[in-house]
C-alpha positions in Angstrom: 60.1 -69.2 -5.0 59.6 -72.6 -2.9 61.7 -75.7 -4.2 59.1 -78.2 -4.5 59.7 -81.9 -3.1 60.2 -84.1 -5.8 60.7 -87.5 -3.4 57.6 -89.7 -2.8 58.8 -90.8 0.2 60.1 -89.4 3.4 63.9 -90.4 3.4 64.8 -91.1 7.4 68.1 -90.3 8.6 70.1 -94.0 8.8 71.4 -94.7 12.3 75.6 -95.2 12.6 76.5 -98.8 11.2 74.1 -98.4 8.2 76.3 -99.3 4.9 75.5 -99.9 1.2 77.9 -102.2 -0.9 77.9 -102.2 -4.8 80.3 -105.1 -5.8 80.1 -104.9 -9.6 81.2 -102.8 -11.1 82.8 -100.1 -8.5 83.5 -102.6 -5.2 82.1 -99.8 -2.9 81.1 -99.8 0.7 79.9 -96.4 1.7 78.2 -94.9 4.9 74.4 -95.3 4.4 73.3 -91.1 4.7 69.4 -91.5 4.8 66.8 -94.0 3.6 63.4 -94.2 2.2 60.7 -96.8 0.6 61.9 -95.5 -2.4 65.6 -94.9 -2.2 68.7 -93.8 -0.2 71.7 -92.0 -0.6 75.2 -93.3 1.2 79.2 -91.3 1.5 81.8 -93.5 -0.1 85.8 -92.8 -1.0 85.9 -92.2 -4.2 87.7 -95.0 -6.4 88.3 -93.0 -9.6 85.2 -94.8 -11.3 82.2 -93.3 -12.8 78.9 -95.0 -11.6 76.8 -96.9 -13.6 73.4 -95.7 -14.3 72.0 -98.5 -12.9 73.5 -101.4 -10.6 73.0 -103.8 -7.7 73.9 -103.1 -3.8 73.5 -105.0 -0.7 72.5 -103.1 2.7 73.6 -104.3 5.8 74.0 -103.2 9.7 77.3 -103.9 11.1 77.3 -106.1 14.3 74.0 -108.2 12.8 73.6 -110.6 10.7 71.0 -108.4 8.9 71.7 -108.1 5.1 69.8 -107.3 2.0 71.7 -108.2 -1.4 71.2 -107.6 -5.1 68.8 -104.5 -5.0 68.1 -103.0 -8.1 69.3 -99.4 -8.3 69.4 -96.2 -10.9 71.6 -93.6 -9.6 70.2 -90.3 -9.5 73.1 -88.2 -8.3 76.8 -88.7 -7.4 78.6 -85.4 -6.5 82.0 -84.7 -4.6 81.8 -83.5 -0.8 84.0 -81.0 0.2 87.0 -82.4 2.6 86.6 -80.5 6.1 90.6 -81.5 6.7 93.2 -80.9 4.3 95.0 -83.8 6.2 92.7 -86.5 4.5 94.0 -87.7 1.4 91.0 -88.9 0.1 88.0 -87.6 -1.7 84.3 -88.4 0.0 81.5 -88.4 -2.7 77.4 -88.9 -2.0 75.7 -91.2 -4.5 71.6 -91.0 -3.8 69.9 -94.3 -5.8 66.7 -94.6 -6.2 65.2 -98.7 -5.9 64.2 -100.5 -8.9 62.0 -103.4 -8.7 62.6 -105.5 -5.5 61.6 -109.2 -4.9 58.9 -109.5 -1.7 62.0 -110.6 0.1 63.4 -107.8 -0.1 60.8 -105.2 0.1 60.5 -107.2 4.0 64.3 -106.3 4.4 64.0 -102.8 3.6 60.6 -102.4 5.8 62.8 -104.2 8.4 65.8 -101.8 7.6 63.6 -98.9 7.8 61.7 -99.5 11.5 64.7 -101.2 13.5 67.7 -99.1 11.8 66.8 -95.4 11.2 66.2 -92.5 13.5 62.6 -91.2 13.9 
């Protein structure tokens, strides 16, 4: 049996220097994974907390001044990755989000984000 889709939008591999921050109430800066219109998904350590359903983060591209704050978010998934060195004494989880309602502001940011700072 084929696993349908279930994403309306194609999410686009993020190129390297891509991060998501959620201040309140996790602090968390984590590797932005992939990206869409409608969501994205990003690595962070894990800090012992359990994600709010539904929160605000900020993406930004190291070395820019580019930066998007305060977008609405309802996680849909956070899940522990497996450690590929038992010398890291830290546990790596994936949170995916999908986007709430965005100012226009911010829907230009993300556009921006998507065509200067993904992979095709």
């Amino acid at each position: 049996m084929k696993k349908s889709e279930r994403r309306q939008y194609e999410r686009l591999q993020a190129k390297e220097g891509a991060f998501a921050v959620e201040r309140k109430p996790s602090n968390i800066l984590g590797q932005v994974i992939d990206i869409s219109e409608g969501g994205l998904s990003f690595l962070y350590i894990d800090n012992g907390l359990a994600p709010e359903k539904t929160s605000k983060i900020g993406i930004y591209f190291s070395g820019e001044k580019f930066y998007f704050d305060e977008v609405n978010v309802e996680n849909i998934s956070d899940s522990p990755m497996l450690n590929k060195s038992p010398f890291t004494p830290f546990c790596l989880r994936r949170r995916s989000v999908k986007f709430g309602a965005i100012s226009d502001d911010q829907a230009l940011g993300l556009e921006k984000f998507i065509s200067n700072h993904t992979r095709t």
